[in-house]
Every structure is written in structure tokens, then in C-alpha cells.
N, C-alpha and C positions, 0 to 999 in steps of 0.2 A: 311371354309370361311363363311360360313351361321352364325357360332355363333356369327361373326361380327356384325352381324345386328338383331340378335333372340338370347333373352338372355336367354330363358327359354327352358332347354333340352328337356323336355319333349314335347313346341310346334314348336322344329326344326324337333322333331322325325317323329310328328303328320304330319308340312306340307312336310316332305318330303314324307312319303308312300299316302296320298291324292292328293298331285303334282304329282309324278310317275304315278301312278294306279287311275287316275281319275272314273273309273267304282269298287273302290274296298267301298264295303258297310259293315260296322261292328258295333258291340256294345261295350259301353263302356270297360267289363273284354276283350274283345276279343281285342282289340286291345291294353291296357295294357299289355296281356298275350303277344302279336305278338313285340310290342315294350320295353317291360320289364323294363315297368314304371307301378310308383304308380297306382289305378284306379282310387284315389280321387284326382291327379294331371292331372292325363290322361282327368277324369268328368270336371275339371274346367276349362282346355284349349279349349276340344272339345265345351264347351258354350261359352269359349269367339270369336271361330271361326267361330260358327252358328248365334250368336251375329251381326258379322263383315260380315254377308252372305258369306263366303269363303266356308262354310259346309252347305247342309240340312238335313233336324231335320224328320223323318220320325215316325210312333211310330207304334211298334207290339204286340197288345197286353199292358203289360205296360215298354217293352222295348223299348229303344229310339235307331232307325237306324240313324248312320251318315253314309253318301256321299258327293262327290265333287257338288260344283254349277258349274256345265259346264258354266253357263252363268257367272261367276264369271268375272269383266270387267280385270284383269292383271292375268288371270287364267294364257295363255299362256305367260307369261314373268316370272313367280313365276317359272314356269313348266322349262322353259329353263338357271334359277338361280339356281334353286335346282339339274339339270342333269351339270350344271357346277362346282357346289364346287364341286358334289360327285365326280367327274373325278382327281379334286385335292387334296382330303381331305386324303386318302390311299392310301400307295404304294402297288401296287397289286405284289402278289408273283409269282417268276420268277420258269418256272419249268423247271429243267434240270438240 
């Protein structure tokens, strides 16, 4: 359902696990590697997100830390779009 409205795979991946896991903090290969997207698709969304203040830009060293902006103003409506398609998006396997 998300694709409906987010054309770019790579930044339905991004706001889905930043929506979910709003305390989850990573670098660009690392979250590539976790989402198993490009790193230079994965680099150009994560700016256009930090861009758009949805993510902050932290830097370690001369790595660049992304996290969720808690204060982001549709944080909590983003958060309860994205726990709604995923409930429709896959049929979960039945066991028995």
C-alpha cells in the first residue's frame, strides 16, 4: 500500500525501519547492508530525508549518523501508515 504513495523502493524501505524503530541509529553501508539496497541510492534518499527534517545528520568521526527526528510534526501518523500497510502488504504463513 505504501508504494501507492512512495515511488522510490529504496525510500519506502528507509521510512519504514525509521517509522518502526524511531531510536534505531545507523550509517549509510549499515543500513544498505540491513535493507539490501544500493549504498548510493540508500546516501541519496537518506539526504533527501535529512533535507526534509524527517532524519538527523549526526557525524562520527567523518561518518555520518542517521536517526529519527522525534520532533518530526507527522512523525506519529507516518508511524501508524507504515504499521498499517505492513499488516496488509504479506500474507503471513500459516503453521500447521
Amino acid at each position: 500500500m505504501l508504494e501507492l504513495f512512495v515511488t522510490s523502493r529504496a525510500r519506502r524501505k528507509i521510512l519504514v525501519v525509521f517509522a518502526k524503530y524511531p531510536d534505531f541509529k545507523t550509517h549509510v553501508r549499515g543500513l544498505a547492508k540491513l535493507i539490501k539496497e544500493d549504498p548510493g541510492n540508500v546516501q541519496r534518499e537518506l539526504e533527501r530525508l535529512a533535507t526534509g527534517n524527517f532524519l538527523i545528520v549526526t557525524k562520527k568521526g567523518k561518518t555520518k549518523i542517521y536517526q529519527t527526528n522525534k520532533r518530526y510534526p507527522i512523525l506519529k501518523e507516518l508511524q501508524s501508515i507504515v504499521i498499517k500497510s505492513q499488516k496488509g502488504s504479506k500474507p503471513s504463513k500459516k503453521i500447521g
